[in-house]
Short mmCIF file of the C-alpha atoms (twelve columns), coordinates in Angstrom:
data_MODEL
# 
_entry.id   MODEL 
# 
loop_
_atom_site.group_PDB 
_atom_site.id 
_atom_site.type_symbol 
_atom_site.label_atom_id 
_atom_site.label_alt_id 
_atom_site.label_comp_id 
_atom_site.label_asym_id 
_atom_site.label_seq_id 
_atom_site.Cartn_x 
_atom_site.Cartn_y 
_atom_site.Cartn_z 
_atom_site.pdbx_PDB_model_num 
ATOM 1   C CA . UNK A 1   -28.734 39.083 -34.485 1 
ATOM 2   C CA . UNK A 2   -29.097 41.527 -37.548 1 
ATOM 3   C CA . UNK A 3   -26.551 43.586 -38.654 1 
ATOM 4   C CA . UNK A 4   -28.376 47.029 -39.270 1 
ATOM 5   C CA . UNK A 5   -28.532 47.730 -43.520 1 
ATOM 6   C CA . UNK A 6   -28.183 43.902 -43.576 1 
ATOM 7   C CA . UNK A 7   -30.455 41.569 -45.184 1 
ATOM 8   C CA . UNK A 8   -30.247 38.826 -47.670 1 
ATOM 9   C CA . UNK A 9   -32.063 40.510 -50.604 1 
ATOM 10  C CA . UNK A 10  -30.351 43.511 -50.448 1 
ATOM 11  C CA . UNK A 11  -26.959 41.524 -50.008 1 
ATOM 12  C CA . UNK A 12  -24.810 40.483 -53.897 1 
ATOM 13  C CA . UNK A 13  -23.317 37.118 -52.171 1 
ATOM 14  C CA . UNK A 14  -19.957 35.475 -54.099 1 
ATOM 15  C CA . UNK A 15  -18.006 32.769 -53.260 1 
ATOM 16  C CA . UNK A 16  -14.649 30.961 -54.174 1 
ATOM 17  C CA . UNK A 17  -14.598 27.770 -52.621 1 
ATOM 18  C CA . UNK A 18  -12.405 24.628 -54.224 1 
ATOM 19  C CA . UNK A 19  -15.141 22.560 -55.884 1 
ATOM 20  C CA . UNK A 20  -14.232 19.356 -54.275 1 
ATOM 21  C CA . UNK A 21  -17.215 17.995 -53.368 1 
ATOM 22  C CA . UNK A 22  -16.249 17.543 -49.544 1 
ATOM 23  C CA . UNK A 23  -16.062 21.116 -49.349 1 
ATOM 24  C CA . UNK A 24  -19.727 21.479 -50.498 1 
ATOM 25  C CA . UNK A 25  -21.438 18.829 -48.402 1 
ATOM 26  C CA . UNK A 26  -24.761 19.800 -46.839 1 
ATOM 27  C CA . UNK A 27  -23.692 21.661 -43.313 1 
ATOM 28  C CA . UNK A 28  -20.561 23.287 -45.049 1 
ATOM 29  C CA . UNK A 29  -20.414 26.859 -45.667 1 
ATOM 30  C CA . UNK A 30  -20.924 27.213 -48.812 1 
ATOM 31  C CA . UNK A 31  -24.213 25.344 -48.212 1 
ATOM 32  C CA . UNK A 32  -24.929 27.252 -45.289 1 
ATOM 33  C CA . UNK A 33  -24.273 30.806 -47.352 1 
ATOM 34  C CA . UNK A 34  -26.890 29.776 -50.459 1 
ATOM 35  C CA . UNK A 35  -29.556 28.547 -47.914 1 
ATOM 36  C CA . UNK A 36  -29.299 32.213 -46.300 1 
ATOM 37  C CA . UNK A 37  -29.114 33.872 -49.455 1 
ATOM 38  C CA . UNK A 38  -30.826 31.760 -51.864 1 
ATOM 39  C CA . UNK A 39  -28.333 32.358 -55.059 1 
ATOM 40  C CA . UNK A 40  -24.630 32.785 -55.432 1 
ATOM 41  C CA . UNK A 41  -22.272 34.251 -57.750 1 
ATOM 42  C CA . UNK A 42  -19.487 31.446 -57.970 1 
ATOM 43  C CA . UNK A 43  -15.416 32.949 -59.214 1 
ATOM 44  C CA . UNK A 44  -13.371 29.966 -58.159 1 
ATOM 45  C CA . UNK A 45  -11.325 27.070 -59.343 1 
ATOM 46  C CA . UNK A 46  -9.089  24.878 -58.191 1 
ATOM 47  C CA . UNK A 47  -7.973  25.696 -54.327 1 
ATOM 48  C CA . UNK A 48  -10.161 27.979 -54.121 1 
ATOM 49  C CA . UNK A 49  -8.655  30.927 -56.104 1 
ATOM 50  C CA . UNK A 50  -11.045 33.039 -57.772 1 
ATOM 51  C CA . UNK A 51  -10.064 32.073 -61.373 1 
ATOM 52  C CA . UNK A 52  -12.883 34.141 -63.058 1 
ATOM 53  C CA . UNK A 53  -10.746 37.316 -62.510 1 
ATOM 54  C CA . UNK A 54  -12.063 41.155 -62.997 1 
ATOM 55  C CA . UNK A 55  -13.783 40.394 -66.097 1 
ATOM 56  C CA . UNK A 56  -15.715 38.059 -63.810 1 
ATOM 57  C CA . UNK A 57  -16.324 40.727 -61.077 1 
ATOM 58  C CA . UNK A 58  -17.430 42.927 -63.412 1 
ATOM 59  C CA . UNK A 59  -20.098 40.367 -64.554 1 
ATOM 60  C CA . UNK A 60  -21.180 40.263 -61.054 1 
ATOM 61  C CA . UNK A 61  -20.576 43.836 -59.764 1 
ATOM 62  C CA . UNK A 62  -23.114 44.548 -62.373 1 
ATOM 63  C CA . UNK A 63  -26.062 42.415 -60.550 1 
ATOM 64  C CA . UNK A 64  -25.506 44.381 -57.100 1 
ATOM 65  C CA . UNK A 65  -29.169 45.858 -55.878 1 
ATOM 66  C CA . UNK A 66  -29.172 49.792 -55.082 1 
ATOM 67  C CA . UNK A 67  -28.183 50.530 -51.980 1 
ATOM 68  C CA . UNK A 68  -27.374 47.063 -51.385 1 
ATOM 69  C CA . UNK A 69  -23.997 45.223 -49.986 1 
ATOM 70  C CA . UNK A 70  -21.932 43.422 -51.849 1 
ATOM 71  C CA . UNK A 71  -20.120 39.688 -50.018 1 
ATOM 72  C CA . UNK A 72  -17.257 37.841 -51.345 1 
ATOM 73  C CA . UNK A 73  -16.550 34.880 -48.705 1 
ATOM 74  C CA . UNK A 74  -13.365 32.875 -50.133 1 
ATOM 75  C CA . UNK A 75  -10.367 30.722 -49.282 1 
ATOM 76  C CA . UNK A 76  -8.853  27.120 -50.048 1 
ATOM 77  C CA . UNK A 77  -9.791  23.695 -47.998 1 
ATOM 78  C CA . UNK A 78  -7.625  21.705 -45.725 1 
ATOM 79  C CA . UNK A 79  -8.559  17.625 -44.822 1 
ATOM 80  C CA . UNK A 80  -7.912  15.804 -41.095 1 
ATOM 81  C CA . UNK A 81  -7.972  12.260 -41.330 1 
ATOM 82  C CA . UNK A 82  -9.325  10.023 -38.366 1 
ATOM 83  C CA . UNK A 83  -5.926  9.760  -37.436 1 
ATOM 84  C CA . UNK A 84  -5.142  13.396 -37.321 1 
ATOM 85  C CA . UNK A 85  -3.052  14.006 -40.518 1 
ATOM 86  C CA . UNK A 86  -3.425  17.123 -42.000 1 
ATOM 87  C CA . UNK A 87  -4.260  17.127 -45.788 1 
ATOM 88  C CA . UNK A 88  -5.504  13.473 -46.089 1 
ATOM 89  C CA . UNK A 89  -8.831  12.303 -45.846 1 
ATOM 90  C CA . UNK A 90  -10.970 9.006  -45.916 1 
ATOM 91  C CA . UNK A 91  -13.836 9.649  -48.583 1 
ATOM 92  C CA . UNK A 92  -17.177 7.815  -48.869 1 
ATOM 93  C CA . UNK A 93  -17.153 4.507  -50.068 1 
ATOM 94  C CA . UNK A 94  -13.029 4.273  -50.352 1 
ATOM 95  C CA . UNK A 95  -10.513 2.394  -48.347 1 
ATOM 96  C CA . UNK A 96  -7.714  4.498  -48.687 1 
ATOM 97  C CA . UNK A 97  -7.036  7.965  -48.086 1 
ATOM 98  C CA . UNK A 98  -6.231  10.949 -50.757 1 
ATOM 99  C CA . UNK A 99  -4.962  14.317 -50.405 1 
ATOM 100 C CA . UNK A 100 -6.852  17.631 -50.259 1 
ATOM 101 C CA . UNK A 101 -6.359  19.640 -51.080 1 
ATOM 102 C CA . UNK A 102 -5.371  17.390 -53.705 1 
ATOM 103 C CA . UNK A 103 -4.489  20.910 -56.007 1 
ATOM 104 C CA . UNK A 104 -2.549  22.799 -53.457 1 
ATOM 105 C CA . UNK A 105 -0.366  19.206 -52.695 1 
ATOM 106 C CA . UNK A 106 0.230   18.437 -56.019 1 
ATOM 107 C CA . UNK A 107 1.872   21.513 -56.774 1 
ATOM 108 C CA . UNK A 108 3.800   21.022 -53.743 1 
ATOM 109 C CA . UNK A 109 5.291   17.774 -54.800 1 
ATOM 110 C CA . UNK A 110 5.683   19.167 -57.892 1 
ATOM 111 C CA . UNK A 111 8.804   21.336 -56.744 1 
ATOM 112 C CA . UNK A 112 9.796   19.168 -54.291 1 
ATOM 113 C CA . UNK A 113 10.678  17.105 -56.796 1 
ATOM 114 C CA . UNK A 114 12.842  19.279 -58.460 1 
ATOM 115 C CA . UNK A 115 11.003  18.846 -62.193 1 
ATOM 116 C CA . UNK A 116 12.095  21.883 -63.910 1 
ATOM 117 C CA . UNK A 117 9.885   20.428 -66.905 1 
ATOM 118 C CA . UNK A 118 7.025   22.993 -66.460 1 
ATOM 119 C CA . UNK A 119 5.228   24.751 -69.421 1 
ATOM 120 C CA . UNK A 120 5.896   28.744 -69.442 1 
ATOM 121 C CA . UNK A 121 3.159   30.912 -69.232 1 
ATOM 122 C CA . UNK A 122 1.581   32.151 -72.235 1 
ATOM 123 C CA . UNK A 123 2.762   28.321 -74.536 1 
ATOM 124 C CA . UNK A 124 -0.267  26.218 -75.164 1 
ATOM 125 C CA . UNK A 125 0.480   23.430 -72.605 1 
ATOM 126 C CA . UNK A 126 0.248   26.191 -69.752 1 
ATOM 127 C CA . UNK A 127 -2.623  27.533 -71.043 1 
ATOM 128 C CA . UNK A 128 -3.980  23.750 -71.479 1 
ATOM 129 C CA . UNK A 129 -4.195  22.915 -67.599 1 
ATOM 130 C CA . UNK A 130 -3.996  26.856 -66.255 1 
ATOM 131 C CA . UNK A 131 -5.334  26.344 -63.085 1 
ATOM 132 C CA . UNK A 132 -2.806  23.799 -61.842 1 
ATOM 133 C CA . UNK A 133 -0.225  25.617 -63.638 1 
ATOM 134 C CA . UNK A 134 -0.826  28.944 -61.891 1 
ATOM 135 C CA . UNK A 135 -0.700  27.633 -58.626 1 
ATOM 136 C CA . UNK A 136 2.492   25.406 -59.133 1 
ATOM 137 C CA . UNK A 137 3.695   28.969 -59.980 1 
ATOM 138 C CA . UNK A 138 2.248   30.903 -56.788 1 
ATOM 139 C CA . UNK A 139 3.398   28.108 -54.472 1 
ATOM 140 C CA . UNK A 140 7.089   27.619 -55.743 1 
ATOM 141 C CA . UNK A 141 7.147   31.588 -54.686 1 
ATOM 142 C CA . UNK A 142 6.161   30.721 -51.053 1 
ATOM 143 C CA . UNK A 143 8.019   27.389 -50.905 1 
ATOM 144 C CA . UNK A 144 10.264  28.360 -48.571 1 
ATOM 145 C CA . UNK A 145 7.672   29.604 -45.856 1 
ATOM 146 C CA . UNK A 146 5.651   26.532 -46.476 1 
ATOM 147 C CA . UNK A 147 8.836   24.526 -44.833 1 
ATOM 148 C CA . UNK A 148 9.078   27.305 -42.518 1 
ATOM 149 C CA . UNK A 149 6.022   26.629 -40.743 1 
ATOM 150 C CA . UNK A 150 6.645   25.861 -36.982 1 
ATOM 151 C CA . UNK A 151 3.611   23.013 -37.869 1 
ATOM 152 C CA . UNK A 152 5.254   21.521 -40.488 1 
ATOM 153 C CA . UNK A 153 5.034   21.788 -44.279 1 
ATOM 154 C CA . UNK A 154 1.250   20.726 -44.516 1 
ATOM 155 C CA . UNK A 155 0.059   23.362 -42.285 1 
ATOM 156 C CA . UNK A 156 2.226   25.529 -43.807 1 
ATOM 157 C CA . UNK A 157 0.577   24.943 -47.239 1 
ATOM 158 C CA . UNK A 158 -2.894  25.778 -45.836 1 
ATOM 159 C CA . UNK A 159 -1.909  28.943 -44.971 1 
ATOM 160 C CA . UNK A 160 0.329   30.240 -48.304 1 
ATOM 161 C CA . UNK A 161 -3.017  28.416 -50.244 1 
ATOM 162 C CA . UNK A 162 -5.203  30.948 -48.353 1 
ATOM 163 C CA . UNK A 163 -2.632  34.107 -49.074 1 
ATOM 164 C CA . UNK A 164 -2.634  32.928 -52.890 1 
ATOM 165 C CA . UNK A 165 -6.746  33.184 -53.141 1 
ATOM 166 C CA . UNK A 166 -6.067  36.212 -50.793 1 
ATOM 167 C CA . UNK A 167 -3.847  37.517 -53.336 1 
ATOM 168 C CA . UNK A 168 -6.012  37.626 -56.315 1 
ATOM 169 C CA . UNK A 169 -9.164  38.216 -54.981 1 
ATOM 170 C CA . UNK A 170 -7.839  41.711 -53.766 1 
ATOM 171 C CA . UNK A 171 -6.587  42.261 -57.255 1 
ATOM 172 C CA . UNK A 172 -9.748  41.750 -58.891 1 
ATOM 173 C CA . UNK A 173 -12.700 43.625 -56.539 1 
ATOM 174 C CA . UNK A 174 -13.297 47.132 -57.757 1 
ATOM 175 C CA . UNK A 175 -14.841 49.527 -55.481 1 
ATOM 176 C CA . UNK A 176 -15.285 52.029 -57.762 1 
ATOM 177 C CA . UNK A 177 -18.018 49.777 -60.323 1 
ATOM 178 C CA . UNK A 178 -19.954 48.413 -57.243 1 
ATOM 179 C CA . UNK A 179 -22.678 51.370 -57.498 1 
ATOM 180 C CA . UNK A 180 -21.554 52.802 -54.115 1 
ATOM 181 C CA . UNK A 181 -22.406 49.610 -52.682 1 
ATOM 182 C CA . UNK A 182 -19.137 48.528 -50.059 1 
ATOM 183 C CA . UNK A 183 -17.717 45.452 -50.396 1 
ATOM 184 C CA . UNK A 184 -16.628 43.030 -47.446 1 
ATOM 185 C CA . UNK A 185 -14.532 39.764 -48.165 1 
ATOM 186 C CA . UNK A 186 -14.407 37.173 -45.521 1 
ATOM 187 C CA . UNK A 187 -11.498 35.186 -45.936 1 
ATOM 188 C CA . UNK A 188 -10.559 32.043 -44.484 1 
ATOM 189 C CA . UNK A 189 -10.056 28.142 -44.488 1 
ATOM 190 C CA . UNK A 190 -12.265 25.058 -44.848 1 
ATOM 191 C CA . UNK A 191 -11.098 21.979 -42.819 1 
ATOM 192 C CA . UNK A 192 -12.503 19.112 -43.655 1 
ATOM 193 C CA . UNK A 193 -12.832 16.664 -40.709 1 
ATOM 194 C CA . UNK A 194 -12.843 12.687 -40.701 1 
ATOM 195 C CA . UNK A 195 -16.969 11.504 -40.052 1 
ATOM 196 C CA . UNK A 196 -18.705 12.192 -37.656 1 
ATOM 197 C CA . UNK A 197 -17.335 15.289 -36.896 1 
ATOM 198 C CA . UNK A 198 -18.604 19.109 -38.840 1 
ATOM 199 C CA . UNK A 199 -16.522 20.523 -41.359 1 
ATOM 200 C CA . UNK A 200 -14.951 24.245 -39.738 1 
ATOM 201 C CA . UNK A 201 -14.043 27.402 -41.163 1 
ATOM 202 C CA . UNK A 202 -11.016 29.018 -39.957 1 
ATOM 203 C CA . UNK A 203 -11.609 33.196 -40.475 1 
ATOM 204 C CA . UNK A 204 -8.518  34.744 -41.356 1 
ATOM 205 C CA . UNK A 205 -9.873  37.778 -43.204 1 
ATOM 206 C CA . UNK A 206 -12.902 40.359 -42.075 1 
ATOM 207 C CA . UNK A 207 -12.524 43.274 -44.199 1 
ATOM 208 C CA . UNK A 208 -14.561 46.169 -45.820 1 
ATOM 209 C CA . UNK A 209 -14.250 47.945 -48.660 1 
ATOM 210 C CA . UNK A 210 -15.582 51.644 -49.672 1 
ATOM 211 C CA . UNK A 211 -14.745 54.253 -52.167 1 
ATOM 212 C CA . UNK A 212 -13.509 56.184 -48.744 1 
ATOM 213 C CA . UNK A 213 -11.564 53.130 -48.016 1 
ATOM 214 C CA . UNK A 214 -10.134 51.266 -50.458 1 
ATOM 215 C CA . UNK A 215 -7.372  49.581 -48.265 1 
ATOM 216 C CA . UNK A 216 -10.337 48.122 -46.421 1 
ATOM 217 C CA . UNK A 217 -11.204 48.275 -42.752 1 
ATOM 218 C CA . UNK A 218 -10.723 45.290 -40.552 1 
ATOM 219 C CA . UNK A 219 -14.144 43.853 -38.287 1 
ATOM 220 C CA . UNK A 220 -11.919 45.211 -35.482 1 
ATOM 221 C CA . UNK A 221 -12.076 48.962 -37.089 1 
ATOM 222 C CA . UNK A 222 -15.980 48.040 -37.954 1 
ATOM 223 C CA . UNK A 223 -17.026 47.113 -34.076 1 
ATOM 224 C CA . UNK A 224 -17.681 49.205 -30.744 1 
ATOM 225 C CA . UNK A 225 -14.781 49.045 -28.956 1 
ATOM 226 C CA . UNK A 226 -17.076 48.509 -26.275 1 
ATOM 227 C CA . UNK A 227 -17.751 45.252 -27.576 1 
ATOM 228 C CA . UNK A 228 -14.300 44.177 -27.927 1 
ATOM 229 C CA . UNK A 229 -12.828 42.330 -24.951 1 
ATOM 230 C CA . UNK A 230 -9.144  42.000 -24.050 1 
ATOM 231 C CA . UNK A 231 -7.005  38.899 -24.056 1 
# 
């Protein structure tokens, strides 16, 4: 089905996926979104977080055709291995497993481990790795929840990952240098699961984003009620 004003030329697609290279396999969605739309404008780093900040989506807002929509589809990765562990996975041509997202763990057993060692932002050594640096910073402020989680601490992680790239990537889009053009972001999660089973993605966040609404309306707001059934 076609979603009326829809279409991939009129459509400014960007993505912040975590470049592992599991996460961009053919048959994962970030495949899947460039053989739909046929060129992508790429903000991410490490986990997923959309590292080039506004100067970045102000690069891209400026590429968005008239009339035309702009897409933003986001979020950090999560592995299964074939014995059901979250954030471990068997990779081609190993015989062990490794983490991933190896970023997002790292950082975890990073202040787990109590090493109060960590450059400052704004000294050189920060600035020298930022991207690990910022997330060992954004996931020391959720460490807490991340042991919270009723799933344990792994699962946990996925989820304050996702509200880190969440976090940014609403800092950064600007309705107001899109053209008129609205802007939808679909958030979520890529899990990464053990051969021969597909890699998923876990939708946590539909929204759209006008000059009229600049909190963004949810897919909910956006559908016939009609169409919505009850649980």
């Amino acid at each position: 089905k076609k979603i009326p004003g829809w279409s991939p030329e009129q459509t400014l697609l960007g993505t912040s996926f975590c470049p592992d290279e599991i996460s961009n396999e053919k048959g994962d969605l970030p495949q899947l979104l460039y053989d739909v739309f046929g060129k992508v404008f790429p903000f991410s780093g490490l986990a997923g977080v959309p590292f080039t900040g506004r100067t970045g989506f102000k690069a891209f807002a400026s590429h968005v055709p008239k009339g035309g929509t702009v897409l933003i589809v986001y979020g950090p990765h999560v592995s299964i291995s074939p014995t059901g562990e979250v954030g471990k996975f068997k990779r081609p041509g190993q015989d062990h497993l490794t983490s991933a997202c190896g970023a997002c763990i790292g950082a975890l057993k990073i202040i787990e481990s109590g090493d109060i060692n960590q450059p400052s932002p704004g000294t050189e050594a920060y600035e020298e790795d930022f991207q690990m640096n910022y997330i060992i910073q954004e996931i020391r402020k959720r460490f807490e929840k991340i042991h919270m989680h009723p799933q344990g601490k792994q699962v946990g992680l996925v989820y304050q990952a996702f509200d880190v790239a969440e976090k940014l990537i609403r800092a950064i889009i600007n309705v107001d240098i899109v053209d008129g053009s609205p802007i939808v972001l679909l958030g979520g999660v890529q899990i990464n699961m053990p051969d021969p089973l597909p890699d998923f993605y876990l939708p946590l966040c539909f929204r759209r984003f006008t000059q009229e609404c600049r909190e963004g309306e949810s897919w909910k707001d956006m559908l016939d009620p009609s169409h919505l059934i009850s649980r």
